[in-house]
Structure formats: C-alpha cells, structure tokens
C-alpha positions, 0 to 999 in steps of 0.5 A: 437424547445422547448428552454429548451433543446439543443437536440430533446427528444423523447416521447413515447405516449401510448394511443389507443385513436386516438383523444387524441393521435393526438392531444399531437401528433401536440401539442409536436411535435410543441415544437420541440419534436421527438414523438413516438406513440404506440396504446397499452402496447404491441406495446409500449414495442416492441418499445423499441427495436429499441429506448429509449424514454427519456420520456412516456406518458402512458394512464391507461385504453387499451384493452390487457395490461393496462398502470399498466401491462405496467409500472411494466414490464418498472421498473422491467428492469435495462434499463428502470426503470429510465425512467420517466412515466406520467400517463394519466388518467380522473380527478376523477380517484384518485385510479388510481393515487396512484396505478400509484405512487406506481408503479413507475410512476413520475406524471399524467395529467387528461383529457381533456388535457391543453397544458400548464399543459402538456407541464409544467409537461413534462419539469419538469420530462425530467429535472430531468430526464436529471439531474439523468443521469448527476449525474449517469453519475458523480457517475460513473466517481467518483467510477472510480476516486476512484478505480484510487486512490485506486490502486494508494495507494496501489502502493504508500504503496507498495512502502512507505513499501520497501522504509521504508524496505530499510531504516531499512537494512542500518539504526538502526531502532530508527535513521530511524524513526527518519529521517522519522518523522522528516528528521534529526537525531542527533548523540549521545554518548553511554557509554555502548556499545560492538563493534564485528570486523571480518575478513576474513582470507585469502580473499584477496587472495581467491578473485583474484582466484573466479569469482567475481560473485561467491565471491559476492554470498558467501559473501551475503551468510556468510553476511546474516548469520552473520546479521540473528544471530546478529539481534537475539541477539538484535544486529546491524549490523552498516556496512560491509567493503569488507570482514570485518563485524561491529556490536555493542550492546547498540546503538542506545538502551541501552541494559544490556546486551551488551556484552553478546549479542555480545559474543553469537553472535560471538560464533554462528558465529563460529559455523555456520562456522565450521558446513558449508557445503558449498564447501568454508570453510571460517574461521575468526578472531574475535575483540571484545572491550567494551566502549563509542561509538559515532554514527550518520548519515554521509551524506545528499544524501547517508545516512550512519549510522557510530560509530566513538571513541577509542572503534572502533579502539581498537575493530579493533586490538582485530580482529588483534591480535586474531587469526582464529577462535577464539575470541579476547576480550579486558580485559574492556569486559572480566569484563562484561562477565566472570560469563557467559563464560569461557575465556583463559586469554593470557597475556599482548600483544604489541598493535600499539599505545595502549602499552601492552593490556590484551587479553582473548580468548573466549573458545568454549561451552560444 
C-alpha cells in the first residue's frame, strides 16, 4: 500500500503496448494502487462510464485515436477536465511535449521507464490533484457560507428597517437617531413651540355603543388622517390619549414657522372632517397655545417621547374652552399668527387656575 495516501487511487493506463502496460501494471499495482488498463483512446473513454480514474497514464502514439484526440475530449468535459493527464512518450519526442502541455496535460515520463521517476511524478500530480479537489470542495462550502450570510443580512436589513420604521412612528426622528447612535438622549428646552390639543366630542359616549373593534378601526382611520396632515405641515405628533390628539411645532427642530404650521393643520383637520363621508361624522374640539416646551424620553424599557411645561396645560384648556369644530387659540399664539389668518377675538375668558385668558377663534378660509 503506497503510504502517502489513505485510500487506493485508481489509475487509468492507456497504452496499446503489452509490454509497457504490464510492466507499470505489477509495478503500481505493488505501491498499492487500484490500475485500470485500456488498450486504445476508444476504450479509454468508454471506461469512464463505469469509473473516474483519479489519475491517466496516457501514451501518444496508438492506432485509431491517438492520446492528443484523447486529452482534448478529456478537457473539453466539466467532468473530467480536472483530472491529471501524464503523457508517455520517447525521450526525444519534445514536440510531443509541448503540444501535450498545451493540450492540458500535467507532466510526461519517456521511455524506458524508471520506477522511481514514475512513481515520484504520479504522487506528486495525485497530491495536487487531491489538494484541488479540497480547495474546490472548500470554495464550495465558502460560496454556500456566503449566500448563508447574504440571506441573512438581508433578514437582518429587513428587520434593522422596520425596527428603525417603528422607532421613527413613536419618537421624533433627530431623538431616535439619537438613541440609535448612541443609546441616550437628553431632554432639552424649546422656547419657541406651538402645542395642538384635540378632543373628540362626544366619544365616550359614542364608544360603550360601537363595537370596540369598529371604534378602534375609526380612530386608526381619523388618527392616521391627523398624522398624515400634520407631518406634512413639518409637524410632530407627540402622543394620542384615548380620543385625545397632541401635536406641536418647534421640537425637536426649531421651525419659524411653528404656529403657522400648526393653524394650517388644525384647519385641514376641520376640513377633512366635514368633507367625511364616512358613516360617523366625528367632530371635534381643537387647543392651541404657543411657548416654552420641555421634551424627552421618559423610560428605559418602553421608550415614550413626552412634553412637559405650562405651554402643555394651557394648550389643553385652549381644547376645553373651544368648541365643536372650531379653533381655540390662546392670545401668545394669535400674535404669531395674525398677518396670515382671520380670527374672531372672544374676549377674556375664566380659565381653572390661570384667571381670565384672552381667546380668538380661527375662522374658516374663503
């Protein structure tokens, strides 16, 4: 048994010389190689449809189809073109030689044979042999390795983008890039914002009559209204309590045009209420008050983003004291806003811990 291999590898003598052929026969055979013989080129490729020779010792000159015809077919096939091909030819035969190199073939021994020569060069071409098939063998696993990891990153895109989708519907999207890149975000005070406050009239009432699968389908239905006007007004929605709708201008941003924004918007909201053909005709009351706005992230497990600050509570009693479909804005606002819409101006008004409060309704555009 030929030590330097742990399995008996085949070799394919192709020779029509009796003599030559027995003689690498019993000499192979000896060193522990399974040996294959076929006395032509024809023979020769009939024989690889029963066995894949690891290795073929193929003589030049035969009657019929000569060992050159033989190794062209041989390379030309996906299955045996890997297989490595010694030519046997006579010493000064150096044609040969190169036209055998050229055709694909891996090395030569002349004749007369030396044992040593040929058994040296046939275990140097079954090694690299061996070692081609390993490394096709691992370039096969690596490209399998490799559509593994590319399916996986496209998973984990997909994924990172829904996550990154859901992170921006709950958080203002500068705050969620923020606890992205860096896991924290600190809250900060906004001097120049313009808070909206909604409620619907009549909902609580409406709500212990509807199904609460159909309640929740009409708010999803007047909440992704609300969102859809808001954003476009470079708004934020901040949070939804119930039936009641927050928004604001001017954070985490700063945006001249803070109350502005925020009128247009509850305008459109109106507007797209009255023109509902929906079978509810919803209404509501709408609070609007300008002025410092402190926001942050409130929790380490479930992140809330949240405004806190006298601008909230008075934004909230504009929303009490206005009145179904209308527009209640405080008097800070109407300064900011009254070269740009028409107002009714209501007068003082009692307001629960704030005393009398000047008021103005927004009136509907022409």
């Amino acid at each position: 048994m030929n030590p330097n291999h742990s399995h008996r590898e085949t070799i394919l003598i192709v020779d029509d010389i009796q003599e030559n052929v027995a003689l690498l026969f019993r000499f192979l055979s000896n060193q522990g190689f399974n040996v294959l013989v076929a006395e032509s080129g024809e023979l020769a490729l009939q024989t690889f449809e029963y066995v894949k020779p690891d290795i073929i010792l193929l003589d030049i000159t035969m009657p019929g189809m000569n060992g050159f015809e033989v190794c062209k077919i041989l390379k030309s096939q996906e299955e045996t073109q890997e297989i490595p091909i010694i030519f046997m030819t006579a010493l000064s035969d150096t044609s040969d030689k190169l036209k055998g190199f050229s055709m694909g073939a891996g090395d030569y021994i002349t004749k007369p044979y030396k044992r040593n020569e040929v058994l040296a060069r046939v275990n140097a071409h079954l090694e690299i042999y061996k070692l081609q098939q390993q490394l096709k063998a691992q370039n096969k696993q690596l490209q399998e390795l490799t559509a593994k990891l590319e399916k996986h990153n496209k998973i984990i895109t997909v994924e990172k983008e829904k996550a990154d989708k859901l992170l921006l519907n709950i958080l203002p999207a500068r705050v969620a890039n923020d606890l992205k890149e860096t896991g924290k975000t600190k809250p900060e005070c906004f001097k120049n914002v313009t808070v909206f406050f909604s409620d619907i009239i009549g909902f609580t009432q409406l709500s212990a009559k509807l199904d609460p699968d159909v309640l929740i389908d009409e708010l999803n239905r007047l909440f992704t209204a609300f969102d859809n006007i808001v954003e476009k007004h470079q708004c934020e929605r901040i949070k939804t309590i119930g039936d009641a709708y927050l928004c604001v201008c001017g954070l985490p941003s700063e945006n001249p045009s803070h109350a502005e924004n925020i009128v247009q918007s509850a305008i459109e909201i109106i507007e797209y209420l009255e023109k509902s053909t929906a079978q509810i005709k919803w209404e509501v009351r709408i609070g609007i008050h300008t002025g410092k706005v402190i926001g942050g992230v409130v929790g380490v497990k479930k992140y809330i983003y949240d405004v806190f600050g006298d601008t909230i509570n008075t934004a909230s009693r504009m929303e009490t004291h206005s009145a179904p479909m209308k527009i209640n804005i405080s008097e800070t606002t109407y300064h900011q806003i009254k070269d740009k819409f028409q107002v009714i101006e209501r007068g003082l008004i009692p307001v629960k811990g704030k005393g009398s409060m000047k008021m103005y309704f927004i009136t509907p555009q022409s």
